[in-house]
C-alpha positions as CSV (number, residue, x, y, z in Angstrom):
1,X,11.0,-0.5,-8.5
2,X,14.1,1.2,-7.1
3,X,12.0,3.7,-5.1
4,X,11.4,1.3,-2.3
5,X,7.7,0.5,-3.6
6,X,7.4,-2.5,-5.2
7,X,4.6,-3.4,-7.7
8,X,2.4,-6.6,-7.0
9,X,-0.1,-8.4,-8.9
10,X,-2.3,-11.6,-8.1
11,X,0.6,-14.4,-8.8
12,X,3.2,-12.1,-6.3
13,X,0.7,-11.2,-4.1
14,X,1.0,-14.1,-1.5
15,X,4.5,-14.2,-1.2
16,X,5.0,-10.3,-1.2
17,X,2.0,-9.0,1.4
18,X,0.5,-12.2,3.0
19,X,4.0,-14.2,4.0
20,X,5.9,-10.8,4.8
21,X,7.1,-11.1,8.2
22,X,6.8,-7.2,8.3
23,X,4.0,-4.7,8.7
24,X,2.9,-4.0,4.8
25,X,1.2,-0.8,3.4
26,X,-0.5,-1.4,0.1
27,X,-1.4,1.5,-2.5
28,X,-4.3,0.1,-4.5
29,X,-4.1,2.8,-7.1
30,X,-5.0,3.6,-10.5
31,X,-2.6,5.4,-13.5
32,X,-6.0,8.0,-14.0
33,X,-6.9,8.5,-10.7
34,X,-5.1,12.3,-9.4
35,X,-5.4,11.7,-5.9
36,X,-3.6,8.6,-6.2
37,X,-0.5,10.6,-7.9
38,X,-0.3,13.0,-5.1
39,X,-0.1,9.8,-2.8
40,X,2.8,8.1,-4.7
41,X,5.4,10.6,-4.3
42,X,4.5,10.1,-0.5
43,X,4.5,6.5,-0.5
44,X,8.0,6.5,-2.2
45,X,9.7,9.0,1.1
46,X,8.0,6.5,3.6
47,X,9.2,3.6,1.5
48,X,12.7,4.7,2.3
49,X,12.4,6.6,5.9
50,X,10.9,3.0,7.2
51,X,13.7,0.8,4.8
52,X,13.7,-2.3,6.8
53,X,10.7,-1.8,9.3
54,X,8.1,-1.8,7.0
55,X,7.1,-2.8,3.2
56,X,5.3,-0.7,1.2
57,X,4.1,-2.0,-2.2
58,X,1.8,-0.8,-5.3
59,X,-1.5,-2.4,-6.8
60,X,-2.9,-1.0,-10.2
61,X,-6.6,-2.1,-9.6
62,X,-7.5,-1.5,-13.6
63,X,-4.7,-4.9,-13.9
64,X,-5.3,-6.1,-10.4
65,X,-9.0,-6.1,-10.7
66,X,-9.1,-9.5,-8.5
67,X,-7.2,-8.1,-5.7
68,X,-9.3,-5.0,-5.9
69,X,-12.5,-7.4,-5.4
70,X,-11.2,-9.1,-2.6
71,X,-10.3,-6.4,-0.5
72,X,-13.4,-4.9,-1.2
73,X,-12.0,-1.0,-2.9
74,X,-14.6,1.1,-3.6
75,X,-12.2,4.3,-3.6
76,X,-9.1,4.9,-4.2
77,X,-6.5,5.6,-3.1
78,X,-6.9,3.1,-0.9
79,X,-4.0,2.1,1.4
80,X,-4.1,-1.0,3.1
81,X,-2.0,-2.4,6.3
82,X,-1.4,-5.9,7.0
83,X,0.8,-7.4,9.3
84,X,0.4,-11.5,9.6
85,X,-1.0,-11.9,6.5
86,X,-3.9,-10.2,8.3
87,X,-5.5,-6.4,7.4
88,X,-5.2,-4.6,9.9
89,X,-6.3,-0.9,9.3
90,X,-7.0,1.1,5.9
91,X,-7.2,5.1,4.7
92,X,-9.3,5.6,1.7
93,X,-8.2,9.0,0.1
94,X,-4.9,11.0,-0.6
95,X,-4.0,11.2,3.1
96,X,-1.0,13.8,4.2
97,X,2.2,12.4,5.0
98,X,2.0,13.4,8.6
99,X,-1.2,11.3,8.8
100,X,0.3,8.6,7.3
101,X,3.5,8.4,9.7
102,X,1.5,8.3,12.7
103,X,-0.5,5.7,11.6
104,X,2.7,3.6,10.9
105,X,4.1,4.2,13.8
106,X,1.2,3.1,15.1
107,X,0.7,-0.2,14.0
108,X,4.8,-1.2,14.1
């Protein structure tokens, strides 16, 4: 994606969240959910304000359904933070931008 957010699936999922050297923030959305399109527009301006401190990547849980298993979503949006391969925190609901930046800043 040329947004800054890029998409994932089970196959990329290793190298792209669990190898990154970087903190990660994972969107595990859904194309019918509306909380998760007020999110993505967010997601894509934090994408590009933290451009080289952070990755920020997408999960559609109707095609990732594995993924969506494993980390246990029961809501979503659900945005999930790793860092070492490891979770680290995670916001279940359209959270505001403001919100979203201090928890980032946060965890960096």
């Amino acid at each position: 994606m040329s947004n800054g957010v890029t998409s994932v699936n089970l196959e990329s999922w290793d190298n792209e969240v669990i190898k990154s050297p970087n903190l990660v923030m994972v969107d595990f959305w859904a194309s019918w959910c509306g909380p998760c399109k007020m999110v993505a527009p967010t997601v894509e301006e934090l994408a590009k304000e933290y451009a080289g401190k952070a990755k920020f990547v997408k999960v559609n849980t109707d095609e990732n359904s594995e993924l969506a298993t494993r980390y246990k979503i029961t809501g979503i949006p659900t945005l999930i933070f790793f860092k070492n391969g490891e979770e680290i925190d995670r916001i279940t609901g359209a959270a505001q931008k403001k919100h979203l930046k201090t928890k980032i800043d946060s965890l960096l």
